[in-house]
FIKOLZA-1660 file (N, C-alpha, C; in steps of 0.1 Angstrom, whole numbers, plus 5000, padded with zeros to 4 digits):
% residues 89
   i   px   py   pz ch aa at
   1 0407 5885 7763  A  X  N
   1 0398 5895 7769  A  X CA
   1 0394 5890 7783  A  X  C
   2 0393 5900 7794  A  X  N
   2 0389 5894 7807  A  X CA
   2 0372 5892 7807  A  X  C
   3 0373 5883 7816  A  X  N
   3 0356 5882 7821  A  X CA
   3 0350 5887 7830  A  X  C
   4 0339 5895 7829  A  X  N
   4 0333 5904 7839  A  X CA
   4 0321 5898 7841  A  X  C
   5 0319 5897 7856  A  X  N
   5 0304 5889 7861  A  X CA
   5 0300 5905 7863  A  X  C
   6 0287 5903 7856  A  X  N
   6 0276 5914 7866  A  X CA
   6 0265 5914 7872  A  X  C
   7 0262 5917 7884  A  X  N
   7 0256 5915 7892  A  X CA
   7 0245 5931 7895  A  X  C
   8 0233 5925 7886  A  X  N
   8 0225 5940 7888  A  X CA
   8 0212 5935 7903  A  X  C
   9 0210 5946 7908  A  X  N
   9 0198 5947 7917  A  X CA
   9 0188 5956 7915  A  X  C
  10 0178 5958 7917  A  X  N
  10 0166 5963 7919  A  X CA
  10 0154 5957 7927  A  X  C
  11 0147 5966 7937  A  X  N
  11 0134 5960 7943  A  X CA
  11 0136 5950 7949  A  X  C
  12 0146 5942 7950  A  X  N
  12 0150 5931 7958  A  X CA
  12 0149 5917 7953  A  X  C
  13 0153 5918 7937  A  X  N
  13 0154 5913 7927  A  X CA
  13 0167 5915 7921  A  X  C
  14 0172 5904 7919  A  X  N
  14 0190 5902 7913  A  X CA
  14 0191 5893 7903  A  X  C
  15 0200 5898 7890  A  X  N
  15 0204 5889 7885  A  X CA
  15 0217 5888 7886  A  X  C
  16 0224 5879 7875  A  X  N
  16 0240 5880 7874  A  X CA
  16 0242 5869 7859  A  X  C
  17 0252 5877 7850  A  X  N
  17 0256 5878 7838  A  X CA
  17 0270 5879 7838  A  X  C
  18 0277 5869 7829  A  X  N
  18 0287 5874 7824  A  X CA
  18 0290 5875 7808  A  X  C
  19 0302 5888 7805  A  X  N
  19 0306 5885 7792  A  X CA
  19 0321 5891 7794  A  X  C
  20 0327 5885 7782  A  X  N
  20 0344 5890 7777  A  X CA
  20 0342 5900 7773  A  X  C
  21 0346 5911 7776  A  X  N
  21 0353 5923 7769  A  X CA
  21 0363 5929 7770  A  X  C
  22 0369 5940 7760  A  X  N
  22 0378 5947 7766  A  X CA
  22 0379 5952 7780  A  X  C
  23 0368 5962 7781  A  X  N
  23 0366 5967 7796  A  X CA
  23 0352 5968 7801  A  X  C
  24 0351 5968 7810  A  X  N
  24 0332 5966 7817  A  X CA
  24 0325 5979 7814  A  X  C
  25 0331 5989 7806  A  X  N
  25 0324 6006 7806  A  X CA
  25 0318 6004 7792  A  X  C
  26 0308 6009 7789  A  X  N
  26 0301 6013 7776  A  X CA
  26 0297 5997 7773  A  X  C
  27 0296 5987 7776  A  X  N
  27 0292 5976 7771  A  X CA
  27 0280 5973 7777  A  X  C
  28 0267 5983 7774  A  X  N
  28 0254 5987 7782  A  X CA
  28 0251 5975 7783  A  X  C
  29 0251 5967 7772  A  X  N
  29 0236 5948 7765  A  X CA
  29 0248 5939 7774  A  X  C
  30 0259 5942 7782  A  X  N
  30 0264 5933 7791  A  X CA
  30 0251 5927 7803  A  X  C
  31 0246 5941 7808  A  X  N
  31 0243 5940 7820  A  X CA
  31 0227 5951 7820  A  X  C
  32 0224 5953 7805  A  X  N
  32 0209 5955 7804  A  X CA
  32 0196 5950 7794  A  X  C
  33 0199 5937 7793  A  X  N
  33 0196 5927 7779  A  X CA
  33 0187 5919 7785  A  X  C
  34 0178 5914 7774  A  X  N
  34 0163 5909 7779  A  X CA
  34 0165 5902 7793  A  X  C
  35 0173 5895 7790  A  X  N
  35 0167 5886 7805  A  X CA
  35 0172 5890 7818  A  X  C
  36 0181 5903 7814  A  X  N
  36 0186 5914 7828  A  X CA
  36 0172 5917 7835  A  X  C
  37 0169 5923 7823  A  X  N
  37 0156 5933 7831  A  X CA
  37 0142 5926 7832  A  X  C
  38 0143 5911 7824  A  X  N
  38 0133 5905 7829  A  X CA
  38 0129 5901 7844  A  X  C
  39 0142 5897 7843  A  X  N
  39 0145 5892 7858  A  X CA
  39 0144 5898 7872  A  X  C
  40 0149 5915 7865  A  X  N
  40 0148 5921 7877  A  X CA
  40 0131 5929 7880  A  X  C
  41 0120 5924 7870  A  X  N
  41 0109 5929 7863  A  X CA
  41 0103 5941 7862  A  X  C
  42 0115 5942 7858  A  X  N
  42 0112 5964 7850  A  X CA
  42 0104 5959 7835  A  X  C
  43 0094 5967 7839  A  X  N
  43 0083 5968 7831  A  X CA
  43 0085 5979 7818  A  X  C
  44 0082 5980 7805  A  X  N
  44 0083 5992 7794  A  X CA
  44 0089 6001 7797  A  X  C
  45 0081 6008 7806  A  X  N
  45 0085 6029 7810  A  X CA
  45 0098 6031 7818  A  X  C
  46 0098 6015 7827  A  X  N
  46 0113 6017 7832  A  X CA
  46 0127 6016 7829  A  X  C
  47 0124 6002 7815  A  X  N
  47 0133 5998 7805  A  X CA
  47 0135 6015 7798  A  X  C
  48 0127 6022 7792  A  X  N
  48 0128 6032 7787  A  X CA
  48 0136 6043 7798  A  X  C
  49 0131 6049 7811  A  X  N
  49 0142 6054 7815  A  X CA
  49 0161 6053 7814  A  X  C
  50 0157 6037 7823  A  X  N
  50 0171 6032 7822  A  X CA
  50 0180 6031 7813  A  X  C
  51 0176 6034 7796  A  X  N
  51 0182 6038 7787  A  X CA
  51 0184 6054 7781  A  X  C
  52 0173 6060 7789  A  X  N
  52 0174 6079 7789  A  X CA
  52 0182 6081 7798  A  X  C
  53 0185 6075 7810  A  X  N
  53 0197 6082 7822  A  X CA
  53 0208 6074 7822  A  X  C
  54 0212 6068 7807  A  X  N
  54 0224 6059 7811  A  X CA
  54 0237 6070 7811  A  X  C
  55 0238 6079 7809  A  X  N
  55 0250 6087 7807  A  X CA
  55 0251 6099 7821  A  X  C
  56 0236 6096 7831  A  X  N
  56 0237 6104 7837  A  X CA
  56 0246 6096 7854  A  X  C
  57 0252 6086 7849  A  X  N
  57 0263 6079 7863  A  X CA
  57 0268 6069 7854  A  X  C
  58 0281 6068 7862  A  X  N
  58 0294 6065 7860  A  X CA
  58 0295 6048 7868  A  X  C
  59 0303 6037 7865  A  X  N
  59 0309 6031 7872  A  X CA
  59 0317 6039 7884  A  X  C
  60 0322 6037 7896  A  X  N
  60 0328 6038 7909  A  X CA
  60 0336 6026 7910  A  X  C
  61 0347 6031 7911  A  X  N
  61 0354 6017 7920  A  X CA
  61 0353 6017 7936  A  X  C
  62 0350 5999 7938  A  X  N
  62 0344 5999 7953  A  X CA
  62 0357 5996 7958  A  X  C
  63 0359 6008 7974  A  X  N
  63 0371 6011 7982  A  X CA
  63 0372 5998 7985  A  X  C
  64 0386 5998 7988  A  X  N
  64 0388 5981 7995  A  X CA
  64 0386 5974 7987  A  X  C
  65 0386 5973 7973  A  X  N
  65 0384 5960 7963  A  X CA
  65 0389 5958 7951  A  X  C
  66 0397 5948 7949  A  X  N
  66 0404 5952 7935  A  X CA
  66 0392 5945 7926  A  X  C
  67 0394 5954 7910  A  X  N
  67 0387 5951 7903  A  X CA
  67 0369 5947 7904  A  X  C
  68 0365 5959 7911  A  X  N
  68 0347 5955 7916  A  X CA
  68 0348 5971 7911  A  X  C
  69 0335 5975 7906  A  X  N
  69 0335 5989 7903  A  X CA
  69 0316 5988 7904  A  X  C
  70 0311 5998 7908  A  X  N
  70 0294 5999 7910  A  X CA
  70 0283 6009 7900  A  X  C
  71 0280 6009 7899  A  X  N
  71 0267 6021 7893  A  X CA
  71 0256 6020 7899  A  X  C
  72 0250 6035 7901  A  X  N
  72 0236 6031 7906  A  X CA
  72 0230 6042 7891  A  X  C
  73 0217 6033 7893  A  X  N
  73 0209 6047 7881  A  X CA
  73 0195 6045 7888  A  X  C
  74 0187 6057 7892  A  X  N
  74 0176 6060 7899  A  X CA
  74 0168 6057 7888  A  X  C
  75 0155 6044 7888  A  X  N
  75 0145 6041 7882  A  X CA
  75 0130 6047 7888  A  X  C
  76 0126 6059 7886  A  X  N
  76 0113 6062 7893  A  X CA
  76 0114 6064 7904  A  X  C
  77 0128 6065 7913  A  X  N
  77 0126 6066 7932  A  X CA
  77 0131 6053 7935  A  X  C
  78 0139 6043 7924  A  X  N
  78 0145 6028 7931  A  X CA
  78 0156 6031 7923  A  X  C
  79 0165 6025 7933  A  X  N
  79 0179 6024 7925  A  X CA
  79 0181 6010 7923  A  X  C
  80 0186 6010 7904  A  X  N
  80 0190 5998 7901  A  X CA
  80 0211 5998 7903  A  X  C
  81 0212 5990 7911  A  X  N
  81 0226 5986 7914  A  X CA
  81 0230 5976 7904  A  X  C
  82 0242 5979 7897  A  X  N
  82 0246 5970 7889  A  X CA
  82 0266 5971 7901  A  X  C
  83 0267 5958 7898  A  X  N
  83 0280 5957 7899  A  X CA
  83 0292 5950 7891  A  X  C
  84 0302 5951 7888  A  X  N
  84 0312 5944 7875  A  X CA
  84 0319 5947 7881  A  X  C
  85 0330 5932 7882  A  X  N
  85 0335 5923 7891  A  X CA
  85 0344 5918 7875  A  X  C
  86 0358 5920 7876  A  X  N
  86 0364 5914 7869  A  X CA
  86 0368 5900 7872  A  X  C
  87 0363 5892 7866  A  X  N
  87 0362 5877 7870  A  X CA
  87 0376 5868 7868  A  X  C
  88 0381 5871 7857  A  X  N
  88 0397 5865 7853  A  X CA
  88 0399 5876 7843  A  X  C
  89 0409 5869 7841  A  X  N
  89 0415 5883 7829  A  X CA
  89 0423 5872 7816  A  X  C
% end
């Protein structure tokens, strides 16, 4: 299974995570699991959105890049940027 690093942002706060999976889509607790959101310090109500609008955006593949694909999901008026970067395969 390849390795995907992911690299989320919010508020000017980043972490970065990796795990093996098949593919970097639908594996939410890759790249939104305690110490994601600790880090990036979304508080209850936010954790709670970012699990109500997860179906409302898609990964993107970023132009000019093999294997890098993006998400934004709007938290209250901030966007959390996640990115997944296939690391090896």
């Amino acid at each position: 299974m390849p390795l995907y690093t992911y690299i989320a942002t919010f508020k000017g706060k980043s972490h970065i995570s990796q795990d093996r999976q098949s593919n970097f889509r639908g594996f939410i607790d890759a790249w939104t699991d305690t110490a994601t959101t600790a880090a990036l310090g979304l508080p209850p109500d936010l954790k709670r959105i970012l699990y109500k609008n997860m179906d409302r955006s898609d990964f993107v593949e970023v132009q000019n890049r093999k294997h890098v694909w993006r998400r934004v999901i709007n938290l209250d008026g901030d966007d959390l940027v996640i990115y997944a970067v296939q690391t090896q395969t």
